[in-house]
Every structure is written in C-alpha cells, then in structure tokens.
N, C-alpha and C positions, 0 to 999 in steps of 0.2 A: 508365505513370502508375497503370495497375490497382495495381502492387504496391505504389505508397506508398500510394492507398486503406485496402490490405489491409491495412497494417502500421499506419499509424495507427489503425483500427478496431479491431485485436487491442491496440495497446497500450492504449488508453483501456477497452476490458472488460476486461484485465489489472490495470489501477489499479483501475478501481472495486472487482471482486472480493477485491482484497487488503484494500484500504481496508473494504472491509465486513465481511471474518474480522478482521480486527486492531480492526472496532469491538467483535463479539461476541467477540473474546477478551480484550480490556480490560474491558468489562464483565460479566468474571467475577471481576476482584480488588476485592477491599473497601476502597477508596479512604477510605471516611469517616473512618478515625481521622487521616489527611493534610490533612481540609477544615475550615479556619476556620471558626468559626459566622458565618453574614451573607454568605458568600462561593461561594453555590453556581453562581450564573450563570460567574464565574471560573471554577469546577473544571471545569463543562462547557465551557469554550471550553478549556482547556486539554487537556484529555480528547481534544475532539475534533482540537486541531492534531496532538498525540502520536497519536491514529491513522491520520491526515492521513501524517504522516510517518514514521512504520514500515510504514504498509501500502504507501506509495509508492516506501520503498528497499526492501522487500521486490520488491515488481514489479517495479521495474528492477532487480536482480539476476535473478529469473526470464526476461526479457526480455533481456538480455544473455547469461545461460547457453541460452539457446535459438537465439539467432544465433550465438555462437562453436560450439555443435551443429554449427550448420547450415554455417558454413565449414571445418568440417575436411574438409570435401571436398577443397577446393584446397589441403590436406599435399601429397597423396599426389601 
C-alpha cells in the first residue's frame, strides 16, 4: 500500500508543477489583442482552464513515459 501512497503523491506534485510552468509560460504571450473589452474575468477563467489542461496532459505524458521507463525491465 506504501507504493500507491508513493505514486499518488509523485503524481499530484507532477500536475501541480506542470500546471504551474504552463501558468508562467502562458503568461508570457500577449493575449490582449484576443480580449473583448468588458470581458477580462472571462479571459482569466479561460486562461486558467487552458493551463489547467496543457499542464495536466503534459504531466500525464511525463507520468506515463516514466512508468513504461520503468517496465522495460519485464522485455528482457
């Protein structure tokens, strides 16, 4: 039971830290010529699902590519 502990704790600081590079890397593009005037609380909930959801298929890719890592043991 230790190891789904461990896994689930590595996965949740795997999303968050993604989820946090994919906030400060979105908030390097200049959005504003995209935002309606009157429409800013929208752009930040948008903003934040779109980080929400790159930085969390990012993770689970990284999280995946680290488990099939770790099975190529049983190839050989």
């Amino acid at each position: 039971m230790d190891l789904v502990g461990y896994q689930s704790l590595t996965n949740m600081i795997s999303h968050i830290v993604f989820i946090l590079i994919t906030w400060r890397l979105l908030q390097a593009l200049n959005l504003d010529g995209l935002i309606k005037k009157g429409r800013v609380f929208e752009a930040r909930v948008l903003l934040m699902f779109l980080t929400i959801t790159i930085g969390t298929a990012v993770s689970n890719f990284f999280l995946d590519y680290l488990q099939w890592s770790q099975n190529l043991k049983f190839l050989l």
